[in-house]
N, C-alpha and C positions, 0 to 999 in steps of 0.2 A: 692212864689207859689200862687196857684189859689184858689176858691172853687166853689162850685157847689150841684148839688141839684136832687132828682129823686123823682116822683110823684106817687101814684095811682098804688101802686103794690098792685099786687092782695095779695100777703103774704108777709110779711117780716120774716125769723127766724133771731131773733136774736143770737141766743145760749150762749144766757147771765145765769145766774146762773140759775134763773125762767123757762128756755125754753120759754120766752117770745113768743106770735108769735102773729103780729100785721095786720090787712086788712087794705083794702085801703091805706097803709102804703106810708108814707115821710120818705128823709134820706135826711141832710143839711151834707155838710164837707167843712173844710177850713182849709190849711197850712197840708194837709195830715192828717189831725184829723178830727174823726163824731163830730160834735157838737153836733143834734138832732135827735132821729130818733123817729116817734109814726105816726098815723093815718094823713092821708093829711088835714084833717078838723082841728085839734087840730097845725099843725105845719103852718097852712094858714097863720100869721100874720107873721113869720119869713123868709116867701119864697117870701115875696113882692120884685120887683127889680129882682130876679133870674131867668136865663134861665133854668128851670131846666127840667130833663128827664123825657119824659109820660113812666111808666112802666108799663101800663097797659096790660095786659094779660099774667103778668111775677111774679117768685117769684123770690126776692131775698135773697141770703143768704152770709154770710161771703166765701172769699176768699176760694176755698177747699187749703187745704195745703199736702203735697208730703213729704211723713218720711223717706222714703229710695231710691234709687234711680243709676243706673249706668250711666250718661247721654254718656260717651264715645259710650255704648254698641249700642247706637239707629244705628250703620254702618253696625251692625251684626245681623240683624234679620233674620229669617227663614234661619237661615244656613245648607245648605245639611251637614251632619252627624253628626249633634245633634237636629234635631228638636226632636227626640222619646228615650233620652238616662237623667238618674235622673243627679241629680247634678256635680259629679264628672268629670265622663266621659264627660259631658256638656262641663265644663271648659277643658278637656285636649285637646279635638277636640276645643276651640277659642282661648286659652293662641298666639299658632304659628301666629295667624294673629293678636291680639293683638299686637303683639310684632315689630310687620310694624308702628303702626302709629307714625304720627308724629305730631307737635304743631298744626299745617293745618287740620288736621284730627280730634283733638279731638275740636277743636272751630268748626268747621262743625257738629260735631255727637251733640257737648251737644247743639249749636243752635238749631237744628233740634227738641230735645228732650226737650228742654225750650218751641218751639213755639206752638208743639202735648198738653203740658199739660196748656198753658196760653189758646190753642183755646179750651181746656175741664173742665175751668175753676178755675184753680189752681191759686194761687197769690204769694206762697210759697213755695219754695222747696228747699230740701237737695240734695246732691250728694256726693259719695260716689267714690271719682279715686283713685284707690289703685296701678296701675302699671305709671312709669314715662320711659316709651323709648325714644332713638331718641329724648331729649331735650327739652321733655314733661313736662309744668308746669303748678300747679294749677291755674296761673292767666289766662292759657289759657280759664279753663270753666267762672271764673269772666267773662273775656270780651262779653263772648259769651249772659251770663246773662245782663249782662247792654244793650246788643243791641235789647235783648226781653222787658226789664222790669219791671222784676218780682223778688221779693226780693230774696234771694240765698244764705243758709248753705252748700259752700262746706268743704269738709273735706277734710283733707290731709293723705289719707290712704298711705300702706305701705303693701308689703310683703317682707321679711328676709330669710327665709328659703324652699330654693330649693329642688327640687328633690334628688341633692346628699346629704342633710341632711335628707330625708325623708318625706318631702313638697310636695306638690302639684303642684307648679309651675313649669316651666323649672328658670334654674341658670339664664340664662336669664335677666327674669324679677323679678329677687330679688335685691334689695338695699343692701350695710351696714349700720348697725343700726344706726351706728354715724352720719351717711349722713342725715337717717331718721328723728331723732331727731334735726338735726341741721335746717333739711329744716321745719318741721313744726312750728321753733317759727323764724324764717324768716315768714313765708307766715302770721302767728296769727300777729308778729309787724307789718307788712305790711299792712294787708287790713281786720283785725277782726275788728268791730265795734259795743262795747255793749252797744251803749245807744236805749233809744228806738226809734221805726222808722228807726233803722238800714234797707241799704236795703242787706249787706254782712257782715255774721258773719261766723268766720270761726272756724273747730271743728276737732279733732285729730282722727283718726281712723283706727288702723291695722287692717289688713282687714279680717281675720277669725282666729281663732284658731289651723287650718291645714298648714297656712303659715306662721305664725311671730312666735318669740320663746316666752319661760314665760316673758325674761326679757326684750322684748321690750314691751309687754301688761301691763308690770307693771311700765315700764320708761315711757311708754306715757301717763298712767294715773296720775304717778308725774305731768309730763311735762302740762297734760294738765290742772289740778287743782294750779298749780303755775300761770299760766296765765290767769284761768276764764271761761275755755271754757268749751264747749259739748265734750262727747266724746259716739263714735258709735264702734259697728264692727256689724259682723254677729256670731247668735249663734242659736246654738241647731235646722236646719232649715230642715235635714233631720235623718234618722237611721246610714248612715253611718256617719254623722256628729257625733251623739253623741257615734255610737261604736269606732269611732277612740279618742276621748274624753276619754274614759273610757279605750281603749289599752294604749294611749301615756302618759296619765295625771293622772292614777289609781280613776276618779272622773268625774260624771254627767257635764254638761256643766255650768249650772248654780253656781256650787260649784269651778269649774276653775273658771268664775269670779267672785265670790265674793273671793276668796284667793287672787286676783290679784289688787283687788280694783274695779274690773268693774259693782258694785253696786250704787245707789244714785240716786237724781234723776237730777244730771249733767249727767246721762249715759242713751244712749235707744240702745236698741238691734235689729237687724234686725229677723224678721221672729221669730221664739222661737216656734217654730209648736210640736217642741218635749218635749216643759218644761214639767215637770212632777207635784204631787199635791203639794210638796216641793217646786221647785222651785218658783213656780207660789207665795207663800206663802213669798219666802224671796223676790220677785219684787216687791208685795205690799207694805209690811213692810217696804223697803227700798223706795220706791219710783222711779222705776227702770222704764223706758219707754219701750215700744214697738211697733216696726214699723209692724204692719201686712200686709203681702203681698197676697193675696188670689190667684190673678191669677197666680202668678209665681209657686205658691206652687201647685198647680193644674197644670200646663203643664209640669213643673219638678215630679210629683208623689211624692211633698215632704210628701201630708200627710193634714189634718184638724188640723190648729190651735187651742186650747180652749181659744176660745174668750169670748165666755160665761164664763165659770170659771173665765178667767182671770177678765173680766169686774166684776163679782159677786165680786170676793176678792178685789179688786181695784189697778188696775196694770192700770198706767195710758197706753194709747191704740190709736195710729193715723195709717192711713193707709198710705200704699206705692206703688208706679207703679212697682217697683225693674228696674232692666235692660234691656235694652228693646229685649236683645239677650235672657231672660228667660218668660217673659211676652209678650214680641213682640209689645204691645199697655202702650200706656201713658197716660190711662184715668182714674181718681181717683172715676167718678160716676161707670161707669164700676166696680171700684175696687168695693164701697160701695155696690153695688151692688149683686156682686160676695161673698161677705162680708156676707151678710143677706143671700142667699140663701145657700152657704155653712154650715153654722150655723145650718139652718133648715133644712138639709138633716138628720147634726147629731144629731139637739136636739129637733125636734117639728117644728111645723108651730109655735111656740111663742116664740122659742130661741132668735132673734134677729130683733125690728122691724127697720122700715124705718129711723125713725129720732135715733135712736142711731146711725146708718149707717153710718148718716149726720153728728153726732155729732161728730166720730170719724174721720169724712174725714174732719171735719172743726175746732172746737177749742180742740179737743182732741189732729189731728199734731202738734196746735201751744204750746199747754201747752208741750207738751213732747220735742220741739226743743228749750224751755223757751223763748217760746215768749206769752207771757201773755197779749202783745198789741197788737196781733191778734187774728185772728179767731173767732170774735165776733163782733156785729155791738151794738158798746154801745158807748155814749159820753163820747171823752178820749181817746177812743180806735184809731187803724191806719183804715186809710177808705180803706180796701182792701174787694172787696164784687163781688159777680157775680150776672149779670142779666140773669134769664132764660123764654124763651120762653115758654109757657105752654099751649097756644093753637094753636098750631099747628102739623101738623097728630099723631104725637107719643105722645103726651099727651094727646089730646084730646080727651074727653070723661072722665078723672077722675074728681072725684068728691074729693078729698083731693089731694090738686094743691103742697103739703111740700112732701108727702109721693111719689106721682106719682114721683118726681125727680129720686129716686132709683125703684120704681116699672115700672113705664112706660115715660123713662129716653126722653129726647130732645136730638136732637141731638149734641148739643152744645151749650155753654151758646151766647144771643144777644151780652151783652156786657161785660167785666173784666178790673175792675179800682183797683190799686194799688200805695196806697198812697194819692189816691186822683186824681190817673193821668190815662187815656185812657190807657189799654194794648190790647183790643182787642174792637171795635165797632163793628156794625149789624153781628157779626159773621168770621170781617177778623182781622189782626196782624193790629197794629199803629205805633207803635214802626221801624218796618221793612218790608220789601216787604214779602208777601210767596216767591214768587217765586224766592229769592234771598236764601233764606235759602233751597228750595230744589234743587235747581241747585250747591249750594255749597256742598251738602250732596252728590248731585248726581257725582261729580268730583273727592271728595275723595272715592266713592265706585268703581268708575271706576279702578282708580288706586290703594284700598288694593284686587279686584277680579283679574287686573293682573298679 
């Protein structure tokens, strides 16, 4: 591998312990590692010989990173009879056309949805495929990732229990557990990779508490601590999440998993808008992640996360796009964004400022998907960082060029290096054409509309 060099940013955030945050700022990397990063004057004598990038009129920041995510979902946006229906009803009107795709479809949907958040600056993301039809397998979203990029936690979610046991799903699209369990430590031998600098690490995930039974949530948190991995679902994300929590399971959501093992901080939860002052208290305690979703929970009516709490107690805290059939967009500034002003609806104009925002959309994802060799631009660390535009129309005119990024957002970052490698220059894909990725998108929507 290469390295390489970028000059003369107007900011650089670190988001190193300090909140370091450096002007006229140099970053040196080689072999996918920062070597240097401080003031262009101080790093002068080590940039002799390098081509390296003029950042001038840009700040940059570490890679934003993506905690939750449907990539499948990106085929299903603004679907007639559920754009105005809360979570439930959501799922029972897309499960039937779910249930059409096939391998073709879901490497189209999650390209599609890799290339929305590498162009919005992301360098890392999770996903979450919990249904497998028609022949559907997790290596399909891997490939789809290698052709964007951008490093890639998927999970091998799962649902178990149908409608005729009282699930949510149609019979359908449920598994037997055996199969389940047998395919996720196939896909973890296959293509998990913990050392650092991984760019595919993969993580075990049932997919909510209203589809799998007790003892698959508690065989895959065996399963997936015998092997080393992350393990995710969704909890507590709406009221009737947790009234059906409290019918089915006589117990809060947070109390089903910590009985089950879904506690630690090997585990992050999606959304948790409903955690109560308890819960919030044993995710601390325990070290328990969470993926906060603002927009999704906003166009679903799930309800105002406590972010504030949660961050006050210390629950670690990354943000997520969710699926693109509940959020519709795959922008994590958007999210951070969304993030802060939801905040300050319910707690003040000082609930939530700009750079925690940032902090959350950036080494907050990586600490909680236990990547502790991102999300931070420090020597050591993996050189995954974005360049953003800051004088041009949508920023310009702020006077704090770190804060403006969530107050008065650019429309998308110049440039996104990952590993040290090009994923996105002056604003287009490297890696892959656009227009290959929307025209594949566009072939499989043709054929699941008719």
């Amino acid at each position: 591998m290469s390295g390489g060099a970028l000059v003369h940013a107007d900011v650089l955030a670190t988001m190193d312990d300090a909140s370091t945050e450096i002007r006229d700022a140099a970053l040196i990397w080689r072999d996918g590692v920062i070597v240097a990063c401080g003031t262009s004057t101080d790093l002068a004598p080590l940039l002799a010989g390098i081509d390296a990038i003029d950042a001038s009129g840009c700040v940059v920041t570490p890679g934003l990173v993506n905690t939750h995510h449907h990539l499948y979902q990106s085929l299903t946006r603004a679907v007639p009879g559920c754009q105005d229906t809360s979570l439930f009803g959501w799922l029972k009107t897309l499960y039937p056309i779910w249930a059409r795709y096939t391998p073709d479809d879901v490497f189209a949907a999650t390209r599609l949805g890799l290339a929305e958040l590498a162009l919005s600056g992301c360098t890392l993301s999770s996903d979450h495929l919990y249904l497998f039809p028609n022949g559907v397998r997790l290596e399909d979203t891997i490939a789809a990732a290698q052709d964007i990029g951008i490093r890639f936690h998927p999970t091998r979610g799962a649902m178990s229990v149908g409608e005729s046991l009282g699930g949510l799903p149609p019979d359908s699209l449920v598994e037997a557990e055996d199969a389940i369990l047998g395919d996720m430590i196939r896909v973890i031998d296959a293509f998990h990779d913990p050392a650092d600098g991984a760019m595919v690490r993969v993580g075990v995930a049932p997919c909510s508490p209203f589809s799998v039974s007790r003892e698959l949530m508690r065989d895959a948190a065996l399963l997936a601590r015998d092997k080393g991995v992350m393990m995710h679902t969704h909890l507590a994300e709406d009221a009737d999440d947790v009234r059906y929590s409290l019918e089915k399971f006589g117990c809060r959501p947070g109390e089903y998993a910590q009985d089950l093992g879904w506690t630690g901080p090997d585990v992050w939860h999606a959304h948790c808008v409903q955690l109560d002052t308890a819960e919030i208290a044993l995710f601390a305690r325990t070290g328990t992640g969470v993926a906060h979703c603002p927009c999704s929970n906003c166009r679903l009516g799930s309800g105002i996360a406590p972010v504030r709490a949660m961050l006050d107690a210390g629950v670690p805290l990354g943000l997520g796009v969710d699926g693109s059939a509940s959020s519709d967009s795959g922008n994590l500034l958007a999210e951070a964004r969304q993030a802060l002003l939801l905040q300050r609806v319910q707690g003040g104009a000082a609930a939530l400022s700009a750079r925690e925002a940032l902090r959350m959309a950036t080494r907050g994802g990586a600490d909680i998907l236990g990547r502790p060799d991102c999300g931070r631009i420090e020597p050591g660390k993996r050189a995954d960082f974005a360049v953003w535009p800051v004088n041009d129309v949508a920023s310009s005119g702020s006077w704090d060029a770190l804060a403006a990024l969530v107050l008065a957002p650019p429309r998308g970052p110049r440039d996104v290096f990952v590993e040290g490698q090009a994923v996105v220059r002056d604003g287009d894909l490297v890696r892959t054409r656009r227009a290959d990725v929307i025209s594949g998108a566009q072939a499989a929507l043709v054929r699941l509309m008719a």
